[in-house]
PAPADO-535468 format. One record per residue (C-alpha): chain; x, y, z; residue number from 1. Coordinates in nm, 3 decimals, m for minus. Example, Ala and Ser with C-alpha at 12.3 -4.5 7.8 and 13.67 -1.06 7.14 Angstrom:
+---+---------+---------+---------+-----+
: c :      px :      py :      pz :   k :
+---+---------+---------+---------+-----+
: A :   1.230 :  m0.450 :   0.780 :   1 :
: A :   1.367 :  m0.106 :   0.714 :   2 :
+---+---------+---------+---------+-----+
//
This chain:
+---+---------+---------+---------+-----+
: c :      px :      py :      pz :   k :
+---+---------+---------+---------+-----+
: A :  m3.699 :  m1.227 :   1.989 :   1 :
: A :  m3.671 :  m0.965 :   2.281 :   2 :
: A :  m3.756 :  m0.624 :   2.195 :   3 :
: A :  m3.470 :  m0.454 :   2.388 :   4 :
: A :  m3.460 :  m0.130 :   2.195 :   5 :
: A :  m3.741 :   0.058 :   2.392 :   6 :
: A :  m3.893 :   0.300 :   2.198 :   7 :
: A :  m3.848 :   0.713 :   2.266 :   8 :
: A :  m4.192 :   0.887 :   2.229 :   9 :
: A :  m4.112 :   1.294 :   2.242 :  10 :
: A :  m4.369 :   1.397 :   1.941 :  11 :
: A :  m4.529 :   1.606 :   2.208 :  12 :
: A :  m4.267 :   1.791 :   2.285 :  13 :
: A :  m4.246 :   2.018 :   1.965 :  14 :
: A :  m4.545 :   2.243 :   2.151 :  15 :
: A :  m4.244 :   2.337 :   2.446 :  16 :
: A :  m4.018 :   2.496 :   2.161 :  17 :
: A :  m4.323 :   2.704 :   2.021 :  18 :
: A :  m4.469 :   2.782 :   2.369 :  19 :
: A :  m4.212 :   2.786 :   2.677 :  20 :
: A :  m4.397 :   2.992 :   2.941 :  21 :
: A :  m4.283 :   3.323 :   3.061 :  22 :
: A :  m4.211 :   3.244 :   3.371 :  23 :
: A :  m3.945 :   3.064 :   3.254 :  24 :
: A :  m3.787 :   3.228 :   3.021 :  25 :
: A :  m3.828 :   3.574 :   3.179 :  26 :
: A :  m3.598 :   3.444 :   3.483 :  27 :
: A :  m3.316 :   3.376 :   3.273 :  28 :
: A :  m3.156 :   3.603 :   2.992 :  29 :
: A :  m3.031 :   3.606 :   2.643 :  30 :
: A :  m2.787 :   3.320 :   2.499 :  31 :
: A :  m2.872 :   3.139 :   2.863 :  32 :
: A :  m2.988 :   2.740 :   2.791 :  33 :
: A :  m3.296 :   2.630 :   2.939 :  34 :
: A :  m3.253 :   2.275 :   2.910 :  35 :
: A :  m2.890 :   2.037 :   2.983 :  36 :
: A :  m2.690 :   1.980 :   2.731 :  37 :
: A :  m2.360 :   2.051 :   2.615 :  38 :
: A :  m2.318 :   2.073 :   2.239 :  39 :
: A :  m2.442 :   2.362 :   2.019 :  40 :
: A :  m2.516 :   2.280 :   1.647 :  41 :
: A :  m2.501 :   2.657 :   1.551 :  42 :
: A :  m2.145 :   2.649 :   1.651 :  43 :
: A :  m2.044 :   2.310 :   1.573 :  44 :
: A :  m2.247 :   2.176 :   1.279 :  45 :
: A :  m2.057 :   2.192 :   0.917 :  46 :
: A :  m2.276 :   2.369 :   0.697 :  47 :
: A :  m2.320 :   2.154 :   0.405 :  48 :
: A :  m2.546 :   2.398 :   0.228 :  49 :
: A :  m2.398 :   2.562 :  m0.153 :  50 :
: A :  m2.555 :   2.761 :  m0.373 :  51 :
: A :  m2.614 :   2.502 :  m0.610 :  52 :
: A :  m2.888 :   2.342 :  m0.385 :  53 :
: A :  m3.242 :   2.398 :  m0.558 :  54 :
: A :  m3.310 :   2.523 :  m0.189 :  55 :
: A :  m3.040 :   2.758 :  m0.114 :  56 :
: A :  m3.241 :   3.035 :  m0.179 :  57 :
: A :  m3.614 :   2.903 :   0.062 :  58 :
: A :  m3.375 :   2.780 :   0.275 :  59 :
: A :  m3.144 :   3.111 :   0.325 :  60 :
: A :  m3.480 :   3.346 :   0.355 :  61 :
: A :  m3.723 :   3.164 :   0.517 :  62 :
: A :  m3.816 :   3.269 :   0.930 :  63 :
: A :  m3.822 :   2.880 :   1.028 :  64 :
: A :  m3.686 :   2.752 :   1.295 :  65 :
: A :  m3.563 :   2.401 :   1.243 :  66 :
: A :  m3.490 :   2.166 :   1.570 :  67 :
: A :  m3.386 :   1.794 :   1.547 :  68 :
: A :  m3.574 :   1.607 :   1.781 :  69 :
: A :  m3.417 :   1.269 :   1.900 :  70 :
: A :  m3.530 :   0.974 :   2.157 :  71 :
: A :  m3.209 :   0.765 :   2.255 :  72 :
: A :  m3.131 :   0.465 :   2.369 :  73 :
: A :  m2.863 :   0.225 :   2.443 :  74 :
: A :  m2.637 :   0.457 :   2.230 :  75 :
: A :  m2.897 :   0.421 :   1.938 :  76 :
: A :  m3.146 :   0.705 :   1.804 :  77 :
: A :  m3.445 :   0.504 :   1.838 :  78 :
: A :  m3.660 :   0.804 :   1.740 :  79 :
: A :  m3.552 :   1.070 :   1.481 :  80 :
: A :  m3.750 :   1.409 :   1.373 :  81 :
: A :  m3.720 :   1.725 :   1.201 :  82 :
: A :  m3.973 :   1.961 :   1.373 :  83 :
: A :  m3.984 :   2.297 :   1.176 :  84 :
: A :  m4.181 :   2.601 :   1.295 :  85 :
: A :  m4.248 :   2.851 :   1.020 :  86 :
: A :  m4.305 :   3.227 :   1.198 :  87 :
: A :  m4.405 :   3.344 :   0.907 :  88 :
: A :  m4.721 :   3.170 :   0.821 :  89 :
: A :  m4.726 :   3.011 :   1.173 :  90 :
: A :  m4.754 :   2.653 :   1.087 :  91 :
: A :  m4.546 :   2.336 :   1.238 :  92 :
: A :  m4.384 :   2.075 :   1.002 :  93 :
: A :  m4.311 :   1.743 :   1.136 :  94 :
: A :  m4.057 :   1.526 :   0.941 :  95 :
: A :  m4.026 :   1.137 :   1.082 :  96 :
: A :  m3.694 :   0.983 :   0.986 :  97 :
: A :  m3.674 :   0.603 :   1.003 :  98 :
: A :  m3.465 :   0.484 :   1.236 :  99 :
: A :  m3.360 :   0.178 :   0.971 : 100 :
: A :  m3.286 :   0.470 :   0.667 : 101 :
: A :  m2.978 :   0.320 :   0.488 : 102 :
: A :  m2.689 :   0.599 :   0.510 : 103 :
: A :  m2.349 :   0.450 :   0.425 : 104 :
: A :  m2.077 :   0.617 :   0.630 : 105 :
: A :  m1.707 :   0.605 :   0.503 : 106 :
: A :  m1.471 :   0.386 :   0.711 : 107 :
: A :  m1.759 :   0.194 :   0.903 : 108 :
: A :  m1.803 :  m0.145 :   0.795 : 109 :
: A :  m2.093 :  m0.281 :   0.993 : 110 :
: A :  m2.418 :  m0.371 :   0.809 : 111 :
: A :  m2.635 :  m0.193 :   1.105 : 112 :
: A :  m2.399 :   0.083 :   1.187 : 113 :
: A :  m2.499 :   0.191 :   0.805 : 114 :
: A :  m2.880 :   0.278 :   0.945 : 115 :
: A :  m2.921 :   0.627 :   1.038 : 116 :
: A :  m2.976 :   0.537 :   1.390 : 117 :
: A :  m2.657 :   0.434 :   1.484 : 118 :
: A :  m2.432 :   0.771 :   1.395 : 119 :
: A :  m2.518 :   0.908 :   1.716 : 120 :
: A :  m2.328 :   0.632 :   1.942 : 121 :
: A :  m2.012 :   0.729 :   1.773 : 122 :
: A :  m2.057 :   1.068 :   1.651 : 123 :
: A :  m2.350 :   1.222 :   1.904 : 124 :
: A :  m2.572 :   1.477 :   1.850 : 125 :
: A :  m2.394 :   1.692 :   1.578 : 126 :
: A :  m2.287 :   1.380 :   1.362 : 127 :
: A :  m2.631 :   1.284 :   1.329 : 128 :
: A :  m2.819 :   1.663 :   1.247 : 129 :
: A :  m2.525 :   1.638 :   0.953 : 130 :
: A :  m2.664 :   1.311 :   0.873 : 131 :
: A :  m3.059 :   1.435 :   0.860 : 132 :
: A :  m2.949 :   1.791 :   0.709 : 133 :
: A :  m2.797 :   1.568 :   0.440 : 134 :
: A :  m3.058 :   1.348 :   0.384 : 135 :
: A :  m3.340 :   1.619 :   0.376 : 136 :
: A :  m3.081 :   1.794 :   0.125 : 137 :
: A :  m2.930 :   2.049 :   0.293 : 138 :
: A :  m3.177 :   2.150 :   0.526 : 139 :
: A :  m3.036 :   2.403 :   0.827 : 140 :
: A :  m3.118 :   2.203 :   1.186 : 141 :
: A :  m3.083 :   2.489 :   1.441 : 142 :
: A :  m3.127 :   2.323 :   1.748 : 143 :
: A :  m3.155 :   1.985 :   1.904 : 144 :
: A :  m3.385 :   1.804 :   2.189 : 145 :
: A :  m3.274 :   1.472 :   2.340 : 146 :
: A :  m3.443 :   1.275 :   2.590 : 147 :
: A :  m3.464 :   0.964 :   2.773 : 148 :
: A :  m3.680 :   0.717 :   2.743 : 149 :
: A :  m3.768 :   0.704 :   3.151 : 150 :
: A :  m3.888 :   1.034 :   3.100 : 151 :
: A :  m4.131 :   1.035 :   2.873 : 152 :
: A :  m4.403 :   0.923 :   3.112 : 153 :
: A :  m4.383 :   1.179 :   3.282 : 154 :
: A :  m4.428 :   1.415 :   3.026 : 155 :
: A :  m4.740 :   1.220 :   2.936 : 156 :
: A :  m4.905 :   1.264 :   3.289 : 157 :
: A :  m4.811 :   1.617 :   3.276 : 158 :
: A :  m5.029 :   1.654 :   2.959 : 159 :
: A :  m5.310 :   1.449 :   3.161 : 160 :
: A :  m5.356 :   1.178 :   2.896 : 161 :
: A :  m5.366 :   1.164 :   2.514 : 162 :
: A :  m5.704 :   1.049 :   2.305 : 163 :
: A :  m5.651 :   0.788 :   2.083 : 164 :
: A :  m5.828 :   0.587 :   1.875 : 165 :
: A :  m5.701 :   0.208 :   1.803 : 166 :
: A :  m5.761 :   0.020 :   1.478 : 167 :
: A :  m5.707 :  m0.340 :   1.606 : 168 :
: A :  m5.608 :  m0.510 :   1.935 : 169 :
: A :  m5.318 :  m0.448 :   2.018 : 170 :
: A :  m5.144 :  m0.708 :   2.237 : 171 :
: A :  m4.816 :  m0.829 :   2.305 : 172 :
: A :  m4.617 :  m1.004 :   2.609 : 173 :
: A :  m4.223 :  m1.057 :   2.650 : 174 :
: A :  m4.166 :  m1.163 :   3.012 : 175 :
: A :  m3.787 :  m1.142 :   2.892 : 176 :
: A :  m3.758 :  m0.736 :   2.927 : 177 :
: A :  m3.672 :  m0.558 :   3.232 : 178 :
: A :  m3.947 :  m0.513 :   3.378 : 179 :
: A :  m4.135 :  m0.774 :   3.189 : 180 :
: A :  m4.358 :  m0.617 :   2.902 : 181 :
: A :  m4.756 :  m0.675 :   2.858 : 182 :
: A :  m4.919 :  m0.450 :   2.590 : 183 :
: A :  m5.325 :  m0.502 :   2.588 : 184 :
: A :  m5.544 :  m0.226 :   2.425 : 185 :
: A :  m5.864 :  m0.339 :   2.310 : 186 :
: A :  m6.000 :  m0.166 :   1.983 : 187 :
: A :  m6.152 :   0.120 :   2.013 : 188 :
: A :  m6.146 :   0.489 :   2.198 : 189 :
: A :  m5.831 :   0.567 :   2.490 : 190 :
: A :  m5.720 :   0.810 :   2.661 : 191 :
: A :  m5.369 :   0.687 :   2.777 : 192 :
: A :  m5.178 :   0.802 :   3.046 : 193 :
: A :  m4.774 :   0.815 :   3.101 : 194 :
: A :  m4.715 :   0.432 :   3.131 : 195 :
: A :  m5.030 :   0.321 :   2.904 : 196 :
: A :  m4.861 :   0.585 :   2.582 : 197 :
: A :  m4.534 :   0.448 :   2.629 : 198 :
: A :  m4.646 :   0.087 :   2.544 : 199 :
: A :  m4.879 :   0.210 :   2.292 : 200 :
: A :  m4.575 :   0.425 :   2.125 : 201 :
: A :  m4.365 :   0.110 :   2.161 : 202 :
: A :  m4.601 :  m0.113 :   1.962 : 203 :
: A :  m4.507 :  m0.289 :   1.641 : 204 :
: A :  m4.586 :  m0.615 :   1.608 : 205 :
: A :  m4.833 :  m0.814 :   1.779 : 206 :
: A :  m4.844 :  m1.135 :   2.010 : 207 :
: A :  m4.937 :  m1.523 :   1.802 : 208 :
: A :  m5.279 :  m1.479 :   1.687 : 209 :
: A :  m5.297 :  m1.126 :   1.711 : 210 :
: A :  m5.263 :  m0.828 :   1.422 : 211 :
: A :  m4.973 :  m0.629 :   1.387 : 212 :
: A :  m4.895 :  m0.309 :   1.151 : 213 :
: A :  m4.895 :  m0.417 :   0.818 : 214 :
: A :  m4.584 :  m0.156 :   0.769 : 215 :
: A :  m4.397 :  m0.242 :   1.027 : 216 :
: A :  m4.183 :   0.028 :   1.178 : 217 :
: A :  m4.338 :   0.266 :   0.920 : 218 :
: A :  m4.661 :   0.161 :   1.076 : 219 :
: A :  m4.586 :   0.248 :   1.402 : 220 :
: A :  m4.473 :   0.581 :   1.285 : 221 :
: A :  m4.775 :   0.691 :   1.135 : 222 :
: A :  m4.926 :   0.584 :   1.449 : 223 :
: A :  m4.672 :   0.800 :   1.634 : 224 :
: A :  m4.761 :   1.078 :   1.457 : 225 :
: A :  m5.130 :   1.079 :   1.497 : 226 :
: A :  m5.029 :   1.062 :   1.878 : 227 :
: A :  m4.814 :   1.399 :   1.849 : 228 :
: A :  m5.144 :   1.551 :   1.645 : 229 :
: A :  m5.380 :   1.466 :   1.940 : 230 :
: A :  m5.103 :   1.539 :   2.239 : 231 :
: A :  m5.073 :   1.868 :   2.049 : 232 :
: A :  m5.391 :   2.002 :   2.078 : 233 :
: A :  m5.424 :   1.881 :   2.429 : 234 :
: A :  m5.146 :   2.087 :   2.507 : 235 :
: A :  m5.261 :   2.399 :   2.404 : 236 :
: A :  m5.427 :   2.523 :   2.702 : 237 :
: A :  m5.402 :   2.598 :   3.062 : 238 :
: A :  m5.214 :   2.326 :   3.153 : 239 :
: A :  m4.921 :   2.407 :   2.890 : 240 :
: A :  m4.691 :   2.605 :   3.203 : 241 :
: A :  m4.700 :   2.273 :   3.375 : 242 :
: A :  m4.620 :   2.064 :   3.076 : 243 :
: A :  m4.356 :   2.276 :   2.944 : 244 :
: A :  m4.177 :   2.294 :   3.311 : 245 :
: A :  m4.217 :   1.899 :   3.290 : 246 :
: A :  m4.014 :   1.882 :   2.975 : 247 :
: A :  m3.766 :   2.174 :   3.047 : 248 :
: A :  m3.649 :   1.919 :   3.343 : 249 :
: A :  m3.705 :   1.621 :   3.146 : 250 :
: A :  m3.472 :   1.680 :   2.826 : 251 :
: A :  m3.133 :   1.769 :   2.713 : 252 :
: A :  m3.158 :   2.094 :   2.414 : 253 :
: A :  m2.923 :   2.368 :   2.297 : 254 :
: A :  m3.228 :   2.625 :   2.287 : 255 :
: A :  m3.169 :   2.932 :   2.423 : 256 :
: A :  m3.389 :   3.191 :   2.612 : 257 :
: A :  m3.355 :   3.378 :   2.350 : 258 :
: A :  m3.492 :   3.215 :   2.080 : 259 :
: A :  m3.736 :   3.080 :   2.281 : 260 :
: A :  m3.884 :   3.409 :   2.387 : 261 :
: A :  m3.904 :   3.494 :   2.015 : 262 :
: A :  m4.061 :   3.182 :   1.916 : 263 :
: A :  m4.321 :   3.263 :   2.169 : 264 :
: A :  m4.394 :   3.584 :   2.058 : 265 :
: A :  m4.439 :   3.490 :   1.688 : 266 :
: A :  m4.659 :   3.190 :   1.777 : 267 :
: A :  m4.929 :   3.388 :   1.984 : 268 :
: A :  m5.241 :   3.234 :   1.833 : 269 :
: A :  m5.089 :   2.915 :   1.698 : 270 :
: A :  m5.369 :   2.628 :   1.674 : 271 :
: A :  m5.372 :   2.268 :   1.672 : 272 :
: A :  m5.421 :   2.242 :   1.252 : 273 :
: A :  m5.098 :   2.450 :   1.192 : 274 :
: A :  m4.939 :   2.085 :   1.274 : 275 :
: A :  m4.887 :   1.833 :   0.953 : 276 :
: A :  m4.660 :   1.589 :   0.957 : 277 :
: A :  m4.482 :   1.356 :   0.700 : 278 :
: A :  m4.241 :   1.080 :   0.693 : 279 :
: A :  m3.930 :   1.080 :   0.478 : 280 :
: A :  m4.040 :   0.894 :   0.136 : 281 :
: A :  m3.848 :   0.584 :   0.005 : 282 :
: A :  m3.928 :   0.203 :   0.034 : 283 :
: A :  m3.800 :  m0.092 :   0.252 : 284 :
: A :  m3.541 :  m0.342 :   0.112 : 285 :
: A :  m3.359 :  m0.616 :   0.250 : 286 :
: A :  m2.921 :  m0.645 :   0.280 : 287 :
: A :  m2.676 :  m0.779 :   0.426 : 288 :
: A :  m2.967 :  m0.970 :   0.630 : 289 :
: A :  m3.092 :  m0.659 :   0.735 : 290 :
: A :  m3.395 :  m0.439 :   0.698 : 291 :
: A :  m3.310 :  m0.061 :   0.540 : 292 :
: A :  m3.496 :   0.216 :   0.415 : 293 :
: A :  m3.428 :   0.374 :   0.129 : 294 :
: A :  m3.468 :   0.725 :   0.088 : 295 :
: A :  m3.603 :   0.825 :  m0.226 : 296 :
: A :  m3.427 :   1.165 :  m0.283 : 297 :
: A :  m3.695 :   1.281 :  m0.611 : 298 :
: A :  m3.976 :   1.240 :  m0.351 : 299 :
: A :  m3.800 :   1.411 :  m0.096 : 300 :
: A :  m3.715 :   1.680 :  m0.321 : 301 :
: A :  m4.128 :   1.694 :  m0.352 : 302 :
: A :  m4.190 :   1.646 :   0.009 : 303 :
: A :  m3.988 :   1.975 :   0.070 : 304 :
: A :  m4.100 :   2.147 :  m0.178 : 305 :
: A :  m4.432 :   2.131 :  m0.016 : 306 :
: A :  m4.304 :   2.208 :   0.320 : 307 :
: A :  m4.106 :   2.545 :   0.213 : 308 :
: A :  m4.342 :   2.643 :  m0.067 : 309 :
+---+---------+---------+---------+-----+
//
């Protein structure tokens, strides 16, 4: 079957929130936005949090910033993540939501519009930070970054390339997609550059004869997020102004210079090990002819737990 839902790959991006370069943010001035975008989930998001939540009290004191990260396409969230910055013991959380996480919306009768993924086609970028700050129970999301699939090369290049190392072979052909797809990596060490990443990123399931990820989707996240671990630390460097310029043209946020310049200031000194990452726990299940995961809510009670604590 085609694979028409190309995949967004912004992991790398998180190091442009901690980072953004003076020279940009010294040019513009308090509440301005650096990025496009219209909505603003500080104004617009319901809060959901109550006092009742066994977070209310990490989640009301702690100094983290919180920013949904999301790669659409077609209308769909192909790509969802929690990045959280903690400026008090200057470490970066990484949360990977499944795009297939079952989340049954009132009035929507669809088997697929049920998958997280598919709130932001009819409810945009706030419906869908109410939908992760509900699934990660209650969790604030301050901000937001968006962006486009046809941009994330250049991102890439602007990095220079990201090391990876590949388990298996990885190929796979569908002359079908616009422009026609071919996926060939050889085990073994890569560096990949803009085009090469975004057919590695894309990667699930291989061509007749060859291996694919045992875990599916979940298998190409983990693999996702070993790519934001290795992008990260290339980042960090000289080469960050020209990275984070690339991105600040590249995708659509409701960060301010404000908080940005803050965010900088607390994270002089970061290093590439303040970055873990985790995906939200549950287990895959079949309904309605359709793949879902299922959140496990007593592990992701753990999960944050860890994160917060």
């Amino acid at each position: 079957m085609k694979m028409f839902i190309k995949r967004i790959f912004i992991y790398f991006i998180i190091f442009t929130i901690i980072l953004i370069p003076v020279n940009i943010v010294f040019s513009k001035v308090g509440s301005a936005r650096i990025f496009n975008g219209s909505d603003n989930l500080i104004k617009d998001m319901e809060d959901i949090l109550t006092s009742d939540n066994p977070f209310f009290s990490d989640y009301k004191n702690s100094k983290r910033v919180n920013v949904l990260i999301m790669g659409v396409n077609d209308g769909l969230t192909d790509t969802i993540m929690l990045a959280s910055y903690d400026m008090d013991n200057q470490r970066v959380d990484v949360i990977s939501i499944p795009r297939d996480t079952y989340y049954p919306r009132q009035g929507v009768k669809s088997a697929a519009a049920q998958k997280i993924n598919a709130i932001y086609r009819g409810n945009g970028v706030v419906g869908t930070a109410e939908a992760v700050s509900d699934l990660l129970l209650g969790m604030p999301v301050n901000y937001y970054m968006v962006v486009d699939y046809d941009n994330v090369e250049k991102i890439v290049d602007a990095i220079g390339g990201v090391p990876v190392d590949i388990a298996f072979h990885m190929h796979y052909e569908d002359k079908y997609d616009k422009p026609p797809l071919y996926i060939d990596f050889p085990a073994g060490h890569h560096v990949l550059k803009g085009k090469e990443a975004a057919k590695y990123l894309r990667f699930r399931k291989g061509s007749p004869g060859y291996k694919s990820y045992p875990e599916g989707d979940i298998g190409r996240v983990k693999a996702q997020q070993e790519f934001i671990k290795s992008a990260f630390r290339e980042s960090l460097g000289f080469g960050l102004p020209k990275v984070a310029s690339t991105v600040v043209q590249n995708v659509e946020s409701d960060l301010t210079v404000g908080i940005a310049v803050k965010i900088a200031q607390k994270a002089i000194g970061l290093n590439a090990e303040a970055l873990t990452t985790y995906t939200v726990p549950g287990k895959a299940g079949m309904a309605n002819n359709l793949s879902y995961w299922y959140a496990n809510k007593e592990e992701t009670e753990k999960m944050i737990g860890e994160i917060y604590n």
